[in-house]
Steps between C-alpha positions, in 0.01 A plus 500: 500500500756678697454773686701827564487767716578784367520900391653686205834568680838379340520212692107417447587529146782270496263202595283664206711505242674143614176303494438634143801488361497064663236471259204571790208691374274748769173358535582139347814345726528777790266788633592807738381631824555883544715600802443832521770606706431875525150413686697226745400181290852351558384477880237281528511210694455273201732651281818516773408110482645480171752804484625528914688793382174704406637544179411420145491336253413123613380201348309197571517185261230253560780255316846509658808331442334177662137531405396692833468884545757713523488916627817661403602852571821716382461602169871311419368208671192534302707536131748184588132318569373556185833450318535136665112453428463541115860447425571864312715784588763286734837413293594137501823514567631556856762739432234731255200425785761660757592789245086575514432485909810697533335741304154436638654569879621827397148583400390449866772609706579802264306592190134453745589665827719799380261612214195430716687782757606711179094500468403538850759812538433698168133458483330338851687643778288782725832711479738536204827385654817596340687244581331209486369629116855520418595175636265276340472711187876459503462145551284393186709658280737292613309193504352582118860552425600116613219402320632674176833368529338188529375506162799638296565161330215266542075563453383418838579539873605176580652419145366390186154374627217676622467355845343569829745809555376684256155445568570619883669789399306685219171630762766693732584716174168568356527795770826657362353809500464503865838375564681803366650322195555604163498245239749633278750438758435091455416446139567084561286506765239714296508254219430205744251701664305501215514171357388381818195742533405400110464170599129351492477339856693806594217726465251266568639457854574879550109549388422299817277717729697793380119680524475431870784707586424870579772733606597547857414822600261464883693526829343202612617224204893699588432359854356163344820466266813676723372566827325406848293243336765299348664463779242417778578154663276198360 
């Protein structure tokens, strides 16, 4: 049984949605552990022995690659993991397996960070900043834009196959809304959008603890999430 650490965030879903899609049912091949990271979970001792950088998701696989346990953290990390494990999702060919972590880095060094400050900005932040709202706002449109372009003359991020890409990508747009985007401006992007989200292990893994999540609205989760107590020394 493997075991993941976890919350309904976009990159707790990713794991989600991964494990299902690999063919790994909740409950029968791998349970999850509720990091509530609004109350501090992601600080305890025993789960910064798993995830160092206090963040989730992470995962723990009784089986690894040589029979032993394995913890893993980085949701990326996490995908490729899976991938190698059950075979699926990963093209075979090098130059098509390149095409998808290309695509898979730009999730984490662009499509992740910018629209997680596009959130934090428009809807988080203790004072509406002009600025920054206009930078990252300005910023997803642009990256939804790539992402459109992307799609002009094949079905998928990565190409013709629905691979790991697409599978890290789709949680960071279920909050379009909140990003200040209008989906008539990317109607290729729209219609990948939602093939992806009418996939069955799609919403099975988005269903994942999406009940445990309340909204964030006390002073004292803000200081848990984006202020003193993230950033004490440990």
């Amino acid at each position: 049984m493997i075991d993941v650490y976890s919350w309904p965030t976009p990159n707790g879903h990713k794991v989600h949605i991964m494990l299902e899609e690999c063919g790994l049912r909740l409950g029968r091949d791998w349970q999850v552990h509720p990091i509530d990271i609004a109350k501090g979970d992601q600080f305890d001792p025993a789960f910064l022995k798993i995830s160092p950088n206090n963040k989730i998701p992470a995962l723990v696989d009784p089986q690894g690659p040589d029979g032993k346990p394995i913890s893993l953290f980085e949701s990326g990390a996490i995908l490729l993991y899976l991938a190698g494990k059950t075979g699926k999702f990963l093209p075979r060919s090098d130059r098509d397996r390149f095409k998808m972590l290309e695509w898979l880095m730009f999730q984490m060094g662009g499509v992740g960070p910018m629209l997680g400050q596009a959130h934090h900005f428009r809807i988080y932040a203790p004072e509406k900043i002009e600025y920054a709202i206009n930078r990252y706002t300005n910023e997803a449109r642009r990256l939804y834009g790539v992402m459109d372009r992307q799609l002009q003359n094949q079905p998928f991020i990565a190409g013709r196959q629905y691979t790991v890409a697409d599978i890290a990508i789709f949680p960071w747009l279920r909050s379009w809304q909140n990003q200040g985007i209008d989906w008539a401006d990317y109607p290729r992007l729209k219609d990948w959008f939602d093939r992806i989200a009418a996939r069955p292990a799609v919403q099975r893994g988005v269903a994942v603890l999406a009940d445990a999540r309340n909204p964030l609205t006390d002073d004292k989760a803000r200081q848990t999430l984006f202020g003193a107590v993230q950033y004490q020394k440990r």
